[in-house]
N, C-alpha and C positions, 0 to 999 in steps of 0.2 A: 504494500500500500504506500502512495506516495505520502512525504513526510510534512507537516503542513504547513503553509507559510505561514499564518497566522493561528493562533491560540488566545482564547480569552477564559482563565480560570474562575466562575464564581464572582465574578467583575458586578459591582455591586456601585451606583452613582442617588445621590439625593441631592434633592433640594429643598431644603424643609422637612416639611412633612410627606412630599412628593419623592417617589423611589423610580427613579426615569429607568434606570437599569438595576435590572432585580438577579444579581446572584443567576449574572449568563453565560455558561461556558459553551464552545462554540470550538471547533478545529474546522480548520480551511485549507483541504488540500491543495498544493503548487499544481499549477498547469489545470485549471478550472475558471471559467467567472462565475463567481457567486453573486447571487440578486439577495438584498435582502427588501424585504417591505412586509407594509402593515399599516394601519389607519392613523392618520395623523394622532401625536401624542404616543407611538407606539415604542419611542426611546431610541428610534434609528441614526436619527442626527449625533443626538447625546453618544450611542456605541462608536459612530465615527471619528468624534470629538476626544473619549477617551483614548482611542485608537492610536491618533496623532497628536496626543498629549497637549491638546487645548483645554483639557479639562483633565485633573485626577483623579483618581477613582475613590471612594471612601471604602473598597475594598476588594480584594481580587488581585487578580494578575491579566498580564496581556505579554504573552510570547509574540515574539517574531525572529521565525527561522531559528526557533530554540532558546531564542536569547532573551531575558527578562527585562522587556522596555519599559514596567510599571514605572509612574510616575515621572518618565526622562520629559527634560522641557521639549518643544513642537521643534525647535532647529536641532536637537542633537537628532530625533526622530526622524527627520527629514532628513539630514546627512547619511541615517542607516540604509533608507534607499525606500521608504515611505511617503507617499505624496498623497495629495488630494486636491479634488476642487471642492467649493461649493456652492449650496443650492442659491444664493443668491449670488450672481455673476463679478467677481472682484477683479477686472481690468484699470489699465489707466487708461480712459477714453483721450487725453490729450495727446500722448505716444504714438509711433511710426507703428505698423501693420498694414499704412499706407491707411493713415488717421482711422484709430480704434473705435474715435464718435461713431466715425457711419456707417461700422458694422452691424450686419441684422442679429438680430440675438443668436440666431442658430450660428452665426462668423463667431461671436464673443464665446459661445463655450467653446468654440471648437479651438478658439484661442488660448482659453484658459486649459484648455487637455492640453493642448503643444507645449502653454509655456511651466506645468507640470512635469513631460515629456525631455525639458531640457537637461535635466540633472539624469538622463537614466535609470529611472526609478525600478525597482525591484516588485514592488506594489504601488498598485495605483487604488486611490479612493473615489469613486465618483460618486457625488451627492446631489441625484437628480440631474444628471444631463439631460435631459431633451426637455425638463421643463418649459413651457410657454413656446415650444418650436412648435412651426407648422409641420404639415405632411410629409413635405419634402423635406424640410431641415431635418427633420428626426431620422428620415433612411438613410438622408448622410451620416449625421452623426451615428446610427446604429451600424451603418460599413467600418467605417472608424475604428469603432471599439472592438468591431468584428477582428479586422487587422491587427491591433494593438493585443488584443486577447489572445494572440500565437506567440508573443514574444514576454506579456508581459502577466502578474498575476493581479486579476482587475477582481475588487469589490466594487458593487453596482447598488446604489440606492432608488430606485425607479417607481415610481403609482403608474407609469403606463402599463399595462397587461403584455401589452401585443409584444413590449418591447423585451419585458422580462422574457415572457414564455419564447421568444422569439432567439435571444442572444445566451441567457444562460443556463450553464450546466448544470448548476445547484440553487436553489432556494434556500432561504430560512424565513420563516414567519414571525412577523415579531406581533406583539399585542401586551398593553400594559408591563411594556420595560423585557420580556421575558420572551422565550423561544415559543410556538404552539405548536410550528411544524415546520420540519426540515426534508426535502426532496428534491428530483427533478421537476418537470414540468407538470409531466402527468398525474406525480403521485400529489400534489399541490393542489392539482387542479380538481383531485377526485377527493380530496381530504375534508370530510363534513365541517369538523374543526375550524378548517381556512375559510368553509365557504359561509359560514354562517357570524365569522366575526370579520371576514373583509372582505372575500369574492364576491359575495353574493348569497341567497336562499334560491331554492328549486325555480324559481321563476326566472330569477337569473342568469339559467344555468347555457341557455344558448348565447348567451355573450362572453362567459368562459370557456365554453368550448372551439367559438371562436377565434377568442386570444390564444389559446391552445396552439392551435392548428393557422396558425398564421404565416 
């Protein structure tokens, strides 16, 4: 079995009284892209954030590639070969890309994956790319990642269906901070559990089988 890039032991995040990340442990094997999603509020930004050490954990661990990054600040993490974007698009619009202002939003992420891309990274974090793309910008950007996911070991934060069941190898389901369900497409898509806290209920069900089979 291949050995995993990433590990999250019992990884446990609060705020308050609020438990964003509830004691989540997780292995990610190398050479897969993993999708994770879940209803908004479901603690997937927050596991990204612990991930790349914009936030500490109040308890647990987070391996990468064996190695115990709990707690390291967001640049040493980065330096080990961990990147990410995120979901709201942080470019300099004033900058050359041949003027960043006039790019369409689907240019702007596709920007921020390149300028992730630059350092070589080992893992890439993506937090919602295709947000707010049209039709077209989304199939670009889903070739993209398509490409980048043979060389590179991509976690995927995504609410599009089509684009999840479409690109990645693995799921995890999150809901209330915690895992519900971990599979490929199929077993996700047929998993009562998924369907009734985020896919959908029975009535639903030909618009996940859609995204399915996309």
């Amino acid at each position: 079995m291949t050995a995993p890039v990433l590990e999250t032991c019992n990884l446990t995040r609060r705020f308050g009284g609020l438990t964003a990340v509830d004691n989540l442990s997780l292995a990610l094997p190398s050479g897969q892209l993993h999708a994770i999603i879940g209803p908004n509020g479901a603690g997937k930004t927050t596991l990204f954030n612990l991930i790349s050490g914009l936030l500490r954990p109040d308890a647990g661990q987070v391996l990468f590639r064996g190695r115990d990054i709990t707690g390291l600040p967001a640049h040493e993490i980065s330096r080990l070969g961990i990147k990410r974007t995120l979901q709201v698009k942080s470019v300099f619009a004033q900058l050359t890309a041949a003027q960043a202002g006039t790019l369409s939003y689907g240019d702007v992420a596709l920007l921020e994956i390149g300028m992730a891309l630059i350092s070589d990274p080992q893992l890439l974090l993506l937090d919602e790319p295709t947000c707010g793309m049209s039709p077209a910008e989304t199939e670009r950007a889903v070739a993209k990642i398509r490409e980048m996911a043979r060389t590179i070991d991509i976690i995927i934060i995504e609410h599009d269906m089509p684009v999840v069941f479409g690109i990645a190898d693995a799921i995890t389901v999150m809901t209330q901070g915690a895992i519900l369900a971990s599979g490929d497409a199929k077993q996700i898509s047929e998993d009562e559990r998924v369907r009734e806290a985020y896919l959908g209920r029975p009535e639903d069900e030909d618009y996940v089988e859609e995204a399915v089979h996309a």
